[in-house]
C-alpha positions as CSV (number, residue, x, y, z in Angstrom):
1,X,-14.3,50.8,36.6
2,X,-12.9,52.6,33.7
3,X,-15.1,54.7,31.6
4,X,-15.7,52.9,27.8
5,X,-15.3,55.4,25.2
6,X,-17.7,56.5,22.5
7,X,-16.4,54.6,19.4
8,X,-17.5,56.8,16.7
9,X,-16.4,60.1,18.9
10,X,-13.0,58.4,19.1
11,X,-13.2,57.3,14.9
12,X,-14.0,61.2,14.2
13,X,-11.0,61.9,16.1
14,X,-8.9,59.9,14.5
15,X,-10.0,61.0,10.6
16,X,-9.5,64.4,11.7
17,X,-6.0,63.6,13.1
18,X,-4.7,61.6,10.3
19,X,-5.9,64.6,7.1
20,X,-4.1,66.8,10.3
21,X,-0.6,65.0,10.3
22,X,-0.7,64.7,6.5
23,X,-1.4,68.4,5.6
24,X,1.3,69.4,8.4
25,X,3.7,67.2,6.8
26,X,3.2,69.0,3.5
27,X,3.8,72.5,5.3
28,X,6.5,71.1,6.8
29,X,8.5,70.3,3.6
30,X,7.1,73.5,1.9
31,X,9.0,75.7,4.8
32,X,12.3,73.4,4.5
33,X,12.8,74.4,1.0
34,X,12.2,77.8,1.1
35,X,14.7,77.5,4.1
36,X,17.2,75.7,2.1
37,X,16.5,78.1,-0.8
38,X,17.5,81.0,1.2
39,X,20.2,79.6,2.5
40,X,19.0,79.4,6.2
41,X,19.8,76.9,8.9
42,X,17.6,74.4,7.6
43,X,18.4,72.0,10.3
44,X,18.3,73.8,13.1
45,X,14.6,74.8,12.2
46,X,13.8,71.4,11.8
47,X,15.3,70.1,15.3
48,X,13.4,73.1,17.1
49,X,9.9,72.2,15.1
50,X,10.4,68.2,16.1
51,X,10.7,69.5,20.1
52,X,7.5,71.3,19.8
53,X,5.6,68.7,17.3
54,X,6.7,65.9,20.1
55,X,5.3,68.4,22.9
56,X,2.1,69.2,20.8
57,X,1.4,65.2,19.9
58,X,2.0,64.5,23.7
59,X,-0.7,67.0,24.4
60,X,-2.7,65.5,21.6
61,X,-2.5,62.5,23.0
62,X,-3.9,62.9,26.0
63,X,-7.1,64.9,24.5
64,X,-7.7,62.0,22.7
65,X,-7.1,59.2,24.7
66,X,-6.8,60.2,28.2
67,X,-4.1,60.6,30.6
68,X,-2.0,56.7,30.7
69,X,-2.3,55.4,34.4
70,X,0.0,52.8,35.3
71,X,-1.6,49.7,36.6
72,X,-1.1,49.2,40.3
73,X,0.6,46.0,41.5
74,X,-1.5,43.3,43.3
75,X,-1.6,43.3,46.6
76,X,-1.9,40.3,48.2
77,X,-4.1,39.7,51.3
78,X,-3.9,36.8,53.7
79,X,-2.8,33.4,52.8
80,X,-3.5,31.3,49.5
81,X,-2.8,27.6,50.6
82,X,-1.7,25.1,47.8
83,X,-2.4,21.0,48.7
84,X,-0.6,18.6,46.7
85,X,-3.1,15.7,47.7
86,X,-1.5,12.4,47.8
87,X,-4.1,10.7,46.0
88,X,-1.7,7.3,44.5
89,X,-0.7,7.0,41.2
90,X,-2.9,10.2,39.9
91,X,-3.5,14.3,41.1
92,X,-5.3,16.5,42.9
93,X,-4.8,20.1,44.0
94,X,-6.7,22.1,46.2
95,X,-5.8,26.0,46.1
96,X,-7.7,28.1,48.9
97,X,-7.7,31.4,49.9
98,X,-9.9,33.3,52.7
99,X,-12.8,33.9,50.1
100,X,-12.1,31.2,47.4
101,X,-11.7,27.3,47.0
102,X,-10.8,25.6,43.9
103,X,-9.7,21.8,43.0
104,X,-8.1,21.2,40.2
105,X,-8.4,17.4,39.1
106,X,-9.3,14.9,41.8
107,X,-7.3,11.2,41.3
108,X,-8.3,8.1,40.1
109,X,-12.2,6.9,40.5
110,X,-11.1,5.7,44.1
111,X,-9.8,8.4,45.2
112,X,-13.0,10.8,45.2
113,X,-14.0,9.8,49.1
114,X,-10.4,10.3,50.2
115,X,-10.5,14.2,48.4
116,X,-14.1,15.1,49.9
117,X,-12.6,14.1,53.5
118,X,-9.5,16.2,52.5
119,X,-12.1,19.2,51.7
120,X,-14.6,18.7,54.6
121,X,-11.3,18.4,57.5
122,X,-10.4,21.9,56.0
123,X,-13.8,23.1,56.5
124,X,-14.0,23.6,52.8
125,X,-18.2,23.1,52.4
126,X,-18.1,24.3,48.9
127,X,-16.1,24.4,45.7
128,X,-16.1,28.2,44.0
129,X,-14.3,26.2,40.7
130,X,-13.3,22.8,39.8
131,X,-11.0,22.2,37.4
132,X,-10.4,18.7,35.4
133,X,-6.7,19.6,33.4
134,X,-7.9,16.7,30.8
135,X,-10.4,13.9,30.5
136,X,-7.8,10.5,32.1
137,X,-8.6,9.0,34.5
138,X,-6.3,9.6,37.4
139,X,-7.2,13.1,37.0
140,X,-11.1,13.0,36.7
141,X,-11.9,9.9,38.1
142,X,-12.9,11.2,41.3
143,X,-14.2,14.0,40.5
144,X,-17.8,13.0,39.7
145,X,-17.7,12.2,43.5
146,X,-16.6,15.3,44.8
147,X,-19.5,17.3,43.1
148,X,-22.1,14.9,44.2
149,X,-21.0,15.8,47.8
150,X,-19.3,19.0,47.8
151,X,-21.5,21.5,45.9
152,X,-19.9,23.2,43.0
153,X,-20.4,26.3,41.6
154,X,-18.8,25.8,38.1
155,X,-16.2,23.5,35.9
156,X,-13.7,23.4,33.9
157,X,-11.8,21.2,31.4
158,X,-9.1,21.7,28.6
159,X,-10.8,21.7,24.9
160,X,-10.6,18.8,23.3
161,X,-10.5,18.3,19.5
162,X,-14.1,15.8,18.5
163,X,-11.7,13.4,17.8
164,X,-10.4,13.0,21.2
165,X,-13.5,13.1,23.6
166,X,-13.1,9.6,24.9
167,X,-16.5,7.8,25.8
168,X,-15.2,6.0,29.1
169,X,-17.0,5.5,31.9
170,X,-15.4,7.9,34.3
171,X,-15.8,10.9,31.5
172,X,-19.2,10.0,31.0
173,X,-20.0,9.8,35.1
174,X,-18.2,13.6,35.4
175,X,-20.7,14.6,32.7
176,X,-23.8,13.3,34.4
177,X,-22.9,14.5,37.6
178,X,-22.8,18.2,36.4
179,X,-26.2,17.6,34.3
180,X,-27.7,16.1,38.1
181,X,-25.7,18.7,39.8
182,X,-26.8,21.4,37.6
183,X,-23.3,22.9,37.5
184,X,-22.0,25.0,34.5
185,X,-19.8,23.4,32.1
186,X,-16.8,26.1,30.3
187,X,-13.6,25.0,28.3
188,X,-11.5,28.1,28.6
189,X,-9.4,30.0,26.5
190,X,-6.1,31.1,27.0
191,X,-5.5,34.3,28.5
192,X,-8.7,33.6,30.8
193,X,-8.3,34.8,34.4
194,X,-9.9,33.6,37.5
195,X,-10.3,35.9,40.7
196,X,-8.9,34.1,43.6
197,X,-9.7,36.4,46.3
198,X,-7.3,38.0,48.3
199,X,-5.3,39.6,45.4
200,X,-4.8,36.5,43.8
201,X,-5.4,35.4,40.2
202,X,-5.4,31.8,37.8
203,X,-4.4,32.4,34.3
204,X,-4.9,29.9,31.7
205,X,-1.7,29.2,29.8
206,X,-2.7,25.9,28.0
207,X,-3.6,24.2,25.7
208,X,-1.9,25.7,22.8
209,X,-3.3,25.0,19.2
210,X,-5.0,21.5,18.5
211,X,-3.2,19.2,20.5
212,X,-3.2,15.6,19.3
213,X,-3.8,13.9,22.2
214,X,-5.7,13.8,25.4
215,X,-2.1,14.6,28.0
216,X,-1.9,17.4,25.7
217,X,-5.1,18.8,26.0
218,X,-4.6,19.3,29.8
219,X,-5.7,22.9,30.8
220,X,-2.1,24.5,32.3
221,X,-2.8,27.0,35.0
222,X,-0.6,29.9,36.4
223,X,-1.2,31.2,39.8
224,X,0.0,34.4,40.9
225,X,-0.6,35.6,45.1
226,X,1.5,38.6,45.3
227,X,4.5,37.7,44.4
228,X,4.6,34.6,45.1
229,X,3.5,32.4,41.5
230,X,2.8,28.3,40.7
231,X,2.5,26.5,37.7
232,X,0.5,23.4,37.2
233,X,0.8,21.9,33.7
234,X,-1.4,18.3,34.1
235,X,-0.4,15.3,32.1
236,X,0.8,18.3,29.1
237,X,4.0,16.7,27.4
238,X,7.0,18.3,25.4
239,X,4.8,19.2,22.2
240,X,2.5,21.0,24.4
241,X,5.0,22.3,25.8
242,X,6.7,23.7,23.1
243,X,3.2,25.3,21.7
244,X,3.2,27.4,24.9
245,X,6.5,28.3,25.2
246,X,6.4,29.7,21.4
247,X,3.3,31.6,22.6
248,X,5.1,33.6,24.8
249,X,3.5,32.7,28.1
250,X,5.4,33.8,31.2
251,X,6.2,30.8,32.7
252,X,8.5,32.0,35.4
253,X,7.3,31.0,38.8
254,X,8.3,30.0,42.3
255,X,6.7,26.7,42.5
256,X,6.1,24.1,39.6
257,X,3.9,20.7,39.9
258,X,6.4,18.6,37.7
259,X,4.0,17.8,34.7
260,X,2.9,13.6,34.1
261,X,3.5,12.9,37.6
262,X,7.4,13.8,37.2
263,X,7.5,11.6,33.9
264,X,10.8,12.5,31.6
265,X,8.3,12.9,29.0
266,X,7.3,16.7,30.4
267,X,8.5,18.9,32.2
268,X,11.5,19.1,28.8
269,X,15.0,21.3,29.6
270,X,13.5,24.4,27.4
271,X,10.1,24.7,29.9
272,X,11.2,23.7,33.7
273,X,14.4,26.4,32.3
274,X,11.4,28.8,31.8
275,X,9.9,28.4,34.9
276,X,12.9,28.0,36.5
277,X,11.3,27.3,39.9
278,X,12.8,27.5,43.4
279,X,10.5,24.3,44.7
280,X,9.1,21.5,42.8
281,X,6.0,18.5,43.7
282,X,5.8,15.2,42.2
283,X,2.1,13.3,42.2
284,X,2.9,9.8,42.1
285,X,1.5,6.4,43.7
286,X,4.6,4.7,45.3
287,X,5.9,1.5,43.4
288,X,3.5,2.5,40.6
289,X,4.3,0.5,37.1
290,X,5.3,3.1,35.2
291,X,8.2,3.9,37.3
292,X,7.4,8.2,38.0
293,X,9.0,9.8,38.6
294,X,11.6,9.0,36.1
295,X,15.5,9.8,36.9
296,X,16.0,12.2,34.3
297,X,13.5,14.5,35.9
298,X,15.1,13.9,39.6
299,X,18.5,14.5,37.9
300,X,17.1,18.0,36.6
301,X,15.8,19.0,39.8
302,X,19.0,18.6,41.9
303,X,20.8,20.1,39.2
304,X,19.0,22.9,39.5
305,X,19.0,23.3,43.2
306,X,15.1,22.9,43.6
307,X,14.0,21.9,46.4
308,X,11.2,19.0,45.8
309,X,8.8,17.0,47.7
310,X,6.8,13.8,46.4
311,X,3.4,12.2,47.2
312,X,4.7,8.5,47.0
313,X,6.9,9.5,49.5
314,X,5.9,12.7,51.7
315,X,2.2,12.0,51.2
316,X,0.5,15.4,50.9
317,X,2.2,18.4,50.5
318,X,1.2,22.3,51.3
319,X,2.6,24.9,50.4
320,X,1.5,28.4,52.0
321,X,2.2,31.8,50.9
322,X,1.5,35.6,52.0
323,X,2.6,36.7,48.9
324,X,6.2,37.2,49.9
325,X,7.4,34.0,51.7
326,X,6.7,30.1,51.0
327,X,6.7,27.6,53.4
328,X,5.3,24.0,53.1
329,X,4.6,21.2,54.9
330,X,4.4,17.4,54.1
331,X,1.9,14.4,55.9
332,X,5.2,12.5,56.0
């Protein structure tokens, strides 16, 4: 762990260096006029002093702040395994590494039996994070039902302006359950970082702002294992994604779960250009009425060369990386 530095040592330093700089400054012009004056090679002096000033604050530099180290890399270790579960017309995703397990979102309110079984035939006998992107339905519904049978160390869940918290039934069950289950409630912000384990590491990206409504709340999460990197966006629509794209977010990955279960409303040209991802995955309940995924987004896909999978169709799909290759597998 770095050592934290003494704030008033470092403020002292700092008074002393800025009355320094100024009252060199003034020498400094003092000696180019009586150069100039005499007729010397004003410039010359003056490219010579900037060599040794630059050496000098270099040296500076370091006494007050300490030699720079460049952050190493991380190294990846073992595999981080991504399941797209096919949980119908809704999503769940389970990310696990050799030390971590984390769901993010868990279908529709019957789908929660069909996720535990997914969990328990992996072995999985406890969640180190669950994560509801935003307060619908077919993202939360089971979820109430996972942490009554899979204990669960913590949650999490996009903010929501007041005016947005719904008071449905499924929102309310996920709210008793982590009252009964005792499990710590935490609406991130962005920039918050999750350990993985095994050099790997969930950013929060989203939500940007005060979104206006609920899809748009949806917490977006970045994984990065090595260099291998995912982006899962939730129901989050154009304006949302426009509020993160102007933030700056690096949105550049290898795999991207195509936001509102591959509806044209997300996933717009400006973000799935910014990810610009190599392989794609669709959530979606076959024949469901609101006819996801839409064209437009298949259109954009094969356009861009990205090889896709979807639920409706390839039932679950896993994706497995070491950090350097992905590979993936579908139920179908």
């Amino acid at each position: 762990m770095a050592k934290r530095k003494n704030k008033k040592q470092t403020e002292r330093k700092n008074w002393w260096l800025s009355g320094f700089i100024i009252g060199f400054l003034l020498c400094l012009l003092l000696i180019l006029a009586v150069q100039t004056i005499r007729g010397e090679d004003a410039i010359a002096f003056l490219d010579d002093t900037v060599s040794k000033v630059e050496d000098w604050l270099d040296r500076l530099d370091r006494w007050l702040y300490g030699d720079s180290v460049e952050a190493e890399p991380s190294i990846a270790e073992g595999i981080l395994r991504v399941d797209i579960i096919d949980v119908g017309q809704g999503e769940s995703i389970l990310l696990t590494t050799a030390e971590k397990a984390v769901l993010i979102d868990a279908g529709e309110n019957d789908q929660g039996a069909l996720v535990v079984d997914h969990l328990k035939e992996l072995g999985i006998e406890t969640l180190d994070l669950a994560i509801g992107t935003h307060a619908h339905s077919d993202h939360i519904g089971g979820m109430d039902t996972v942490m009554a049978q899979i204990p669960t160390s913590e949650f999490w869940m996009g903010a929501m302006p007041e005016e947005l918290v719904p008071s449905s039934k499924t929102y309310m069950d996920v709210l008793e359950q982590l009252d009964i289950g005792r499990i710590p409630y935490r609406e991130p912000k962005v920039g918050t970082q999750y350990d993985l384990g095994s050099g790997g590491t969930l950013t929060v990206l989203g939500p940007q702002g005060k979104p206006e409504d609920l899809n748009n709340c949806s917490l977006v999460c970045r994984v990065d294992f090595g260099e291998s990197s995912f982006l899962f966006s939730g129901d989050t629509e154009e304006a949302g994604e426009k509020a993160i794209l102007a933030s700056g977010a690096d949105l550049d990955v290898d795999v991207m779960v195509m936001g509102h279960h591959g509806s044209s409303t997300s996933s717009s040209s400006a973000y799935f250009k910014a990810a610009s991802p190599a392989y794609a995955a669709i959530s979606c309940g076959a024949d469901n009425s609101y006819g996801h995924p839409h064209s437009a987004i298949i259109k954009k896909l094969k356009n861009a060369n990205v090889t896709y999978r979807r639920t409706d169709l390839n039932g679950t799909i896993t994706f497995t990386t070491d950090g350097i290759t992905i590979d993936y597998s579908t139920e179908k």
